[in-house]
VOGU-3710 file (C-alpha; in Angstrom, 3 decimals, decimal comma):
1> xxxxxxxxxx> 10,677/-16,098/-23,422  12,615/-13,315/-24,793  15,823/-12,610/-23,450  14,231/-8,703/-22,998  11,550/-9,957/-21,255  13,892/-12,190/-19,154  16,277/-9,075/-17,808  12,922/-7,182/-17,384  11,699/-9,802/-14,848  14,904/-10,352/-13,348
11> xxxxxxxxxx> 18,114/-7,903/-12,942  15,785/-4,561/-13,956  13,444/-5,502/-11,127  16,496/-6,243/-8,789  18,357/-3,255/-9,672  14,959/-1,333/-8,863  14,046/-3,112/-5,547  17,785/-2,658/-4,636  17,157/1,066/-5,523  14,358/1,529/-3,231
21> xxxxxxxxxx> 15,356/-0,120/-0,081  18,780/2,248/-0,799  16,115/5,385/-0,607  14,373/3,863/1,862  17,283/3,067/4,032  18,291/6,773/3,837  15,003/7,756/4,680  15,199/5,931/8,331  18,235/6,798/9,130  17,480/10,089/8,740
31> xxxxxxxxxx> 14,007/10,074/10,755  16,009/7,832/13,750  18,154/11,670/13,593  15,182/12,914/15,340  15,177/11,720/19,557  11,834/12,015/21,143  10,986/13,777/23,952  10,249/12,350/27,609  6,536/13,109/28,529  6,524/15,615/31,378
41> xxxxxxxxxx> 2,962/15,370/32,405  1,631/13,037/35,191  1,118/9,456/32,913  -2,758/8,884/33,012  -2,898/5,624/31,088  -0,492/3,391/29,174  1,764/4,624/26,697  2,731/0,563/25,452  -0,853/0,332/25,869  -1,877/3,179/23,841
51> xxxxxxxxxx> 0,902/2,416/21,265  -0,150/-1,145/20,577  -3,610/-0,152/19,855  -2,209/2,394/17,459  -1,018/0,085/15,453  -3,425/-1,941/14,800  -5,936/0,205/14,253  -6,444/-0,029/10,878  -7,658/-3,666/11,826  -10,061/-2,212/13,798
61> xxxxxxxxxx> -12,849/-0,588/11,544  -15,556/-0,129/14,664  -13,310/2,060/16,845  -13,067/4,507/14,075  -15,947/6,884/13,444  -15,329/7,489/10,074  -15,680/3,977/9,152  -18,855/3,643/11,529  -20,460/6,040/9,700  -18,889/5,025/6,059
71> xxxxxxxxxx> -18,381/1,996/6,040  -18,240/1,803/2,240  -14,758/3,320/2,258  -13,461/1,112/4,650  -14,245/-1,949/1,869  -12,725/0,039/-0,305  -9,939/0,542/1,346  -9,778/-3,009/2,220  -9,904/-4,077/-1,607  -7,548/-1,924/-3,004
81> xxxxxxxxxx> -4,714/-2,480/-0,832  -5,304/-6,644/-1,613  -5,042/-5,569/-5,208  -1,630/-3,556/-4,334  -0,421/-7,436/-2,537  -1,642/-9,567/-5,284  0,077/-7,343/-7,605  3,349/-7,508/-5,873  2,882/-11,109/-5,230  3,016/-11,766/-8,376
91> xxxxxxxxxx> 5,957/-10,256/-9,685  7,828/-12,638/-7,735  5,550/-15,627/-8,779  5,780/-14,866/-12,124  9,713/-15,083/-12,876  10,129/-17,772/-9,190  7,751/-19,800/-9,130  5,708/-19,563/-12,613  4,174/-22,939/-11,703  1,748/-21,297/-9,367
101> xxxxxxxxxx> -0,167/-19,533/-12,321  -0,614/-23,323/-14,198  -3,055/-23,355/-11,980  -6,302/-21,965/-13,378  -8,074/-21,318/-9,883  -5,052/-19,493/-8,999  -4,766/-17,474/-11,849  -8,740/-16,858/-11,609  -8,589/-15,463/-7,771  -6,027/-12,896/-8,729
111> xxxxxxxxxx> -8,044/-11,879/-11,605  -10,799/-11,401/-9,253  -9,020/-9,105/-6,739  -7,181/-7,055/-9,491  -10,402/-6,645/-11,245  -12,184/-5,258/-7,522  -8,594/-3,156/-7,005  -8,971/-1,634/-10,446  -12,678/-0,626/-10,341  -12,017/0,552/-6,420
121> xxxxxxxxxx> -9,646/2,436/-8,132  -11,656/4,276/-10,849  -14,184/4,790/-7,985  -11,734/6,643/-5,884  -10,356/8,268/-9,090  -13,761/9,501/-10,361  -14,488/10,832/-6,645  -11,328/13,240/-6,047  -12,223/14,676/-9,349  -15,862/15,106/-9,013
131> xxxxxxxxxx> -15,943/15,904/-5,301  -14,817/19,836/-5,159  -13,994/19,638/-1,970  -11,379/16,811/-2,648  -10,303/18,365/-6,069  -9,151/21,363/-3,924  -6,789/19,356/-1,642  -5,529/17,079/-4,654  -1,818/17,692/-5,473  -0,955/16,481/-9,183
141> xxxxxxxxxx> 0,839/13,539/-7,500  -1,932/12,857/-5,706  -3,940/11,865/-9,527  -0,906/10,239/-10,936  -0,557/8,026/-8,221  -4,183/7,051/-8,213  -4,174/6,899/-11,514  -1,422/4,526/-12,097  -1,980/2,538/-9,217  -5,178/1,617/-11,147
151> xxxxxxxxxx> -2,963/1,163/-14,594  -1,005/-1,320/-12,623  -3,944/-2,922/-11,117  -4,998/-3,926/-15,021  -1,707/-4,396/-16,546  -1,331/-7,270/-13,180  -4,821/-8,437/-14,513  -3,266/-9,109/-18,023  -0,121/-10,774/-16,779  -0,804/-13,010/-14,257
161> xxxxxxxxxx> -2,031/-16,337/-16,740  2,396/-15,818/-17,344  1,469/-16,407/-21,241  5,057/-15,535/-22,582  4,103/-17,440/-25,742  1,480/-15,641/-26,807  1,165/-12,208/-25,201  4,861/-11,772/-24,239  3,787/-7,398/-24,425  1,369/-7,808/-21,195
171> xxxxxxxxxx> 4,158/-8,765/-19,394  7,056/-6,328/-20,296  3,792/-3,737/-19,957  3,604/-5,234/-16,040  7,148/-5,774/-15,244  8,272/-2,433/-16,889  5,507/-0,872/-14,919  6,873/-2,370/-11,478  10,468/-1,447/-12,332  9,022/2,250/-12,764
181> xxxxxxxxxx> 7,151/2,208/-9,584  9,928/0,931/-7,493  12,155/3,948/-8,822  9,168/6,309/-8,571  7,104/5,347/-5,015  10,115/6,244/-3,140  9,176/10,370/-3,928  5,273/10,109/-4,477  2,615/9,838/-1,951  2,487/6,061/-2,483
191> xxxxxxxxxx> 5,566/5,648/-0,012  3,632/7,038/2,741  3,162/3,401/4,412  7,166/4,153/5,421  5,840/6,514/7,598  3,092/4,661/8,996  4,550/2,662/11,961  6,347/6,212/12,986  3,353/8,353/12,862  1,339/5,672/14,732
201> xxxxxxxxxx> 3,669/5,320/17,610  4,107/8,926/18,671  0,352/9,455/18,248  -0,337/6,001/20,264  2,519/6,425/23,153  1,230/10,541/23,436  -2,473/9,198/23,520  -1,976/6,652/25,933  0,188/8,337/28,305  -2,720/11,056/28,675
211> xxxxxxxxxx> -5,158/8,348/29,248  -7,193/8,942/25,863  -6,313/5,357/24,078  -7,481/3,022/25,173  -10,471/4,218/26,249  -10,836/4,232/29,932  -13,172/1,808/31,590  -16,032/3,726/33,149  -15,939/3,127/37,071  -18,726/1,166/38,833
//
């Protein structure tokens, strides 16, 4: 190994990850700025209630009638976002524990998932630009994300058998691309999963207290 490709894997991707959990860090203290309000109204239901459900949700394809009627894009969903943790995964196997990736079964089932993540990936890609609709609401961050979410999808692909003898360039191409992503996620659409446990417990605690989620039993 290279003594380039050994800072890549190592103090870059520190300095990165230590650069993003400073953003992030920043980012929660300033949302815990804002208090929320006490609900005024009568409580129908069960604001712990509704907020636990919240939360979960997303583990709950059938109560969602998008998915009921889609279902498709929930497996989509569902495959990409392994991709994005067998990606990550492995750029702490790779420099930690590079004995993992010895193994050829191992090394074969993370080919497999970063090979569904990157076509899931063109599919979604080739749909915001053909659907007009979706074109309309597209932001240029919104393609650039996409688009090198699906990059990073095959340049994980490429690394993962750790070759450093032999095709040292697929993994500076990875581990370069992570250290970019850790600086860049923290301003582009892709950091929206900060958000997500925020958003889902105001809308939970507000749709529980008024009785909506969960669903009332019907009365005999």
């Amino acid at each position: 190994m290279s003594r380039f490709l050994h800072v890549l894997e190592n103090e870059v991707q520190i300095a990165a990850l230590v650069f993003l959990a400073s953003v992030y860090l920043l980012r929660v203290v300033w949302l815990m700025r804002f208090r929320s309000r006490r609900m005024r109204t009568y409580p129908r239901g069960s604001a712990a209630g509704g907020v636990a459900l919240s939360l979960v949700n997303i583990s709950l394809p059938w109560s969602m009638e998008s998915v009921r009627r889609k279902p498709f894009f929930y497996v989509q969903f569902v495959v990409f976002h392994l991709g994005v943790a067998a990606a990550i995964a492995a750029t702490f196997i790779i420099p930690y524990a590079p004995a993992f990736f010895r193994l050829r079964p191992a090394v074969l089932a993370f080919q497999v998932i970063l090979t569904a993540a990157f076509l899931v990936g063109l599919l979604r890609l080739y749909r915001r630009l053909a659907d007009p609709a979706l074109r309309l609401v597209s932001s240029a961050d919104d393609i650039f994300s996409l688009v090198l979410m699906t990059a990073y999808f095959a340049a994980a692909f490429l690394a993962v058998p750790n070759d450093h003898l032999r095709r040292e360039w697929t993994l500076i191409l990875f581990f370069g691309l992570t250290a970019f992503f850790l600086v860049y996620v923290p301003f582009s659409k892709i950091g929206h999963y900060l958000y997500y446990p925020f958003t889902r417990f105001f809308l939970g605690r507000t749709l529980g207290h008024r009785g909506v989620r969960p669903a009332p039993r019907s009365e005999k």
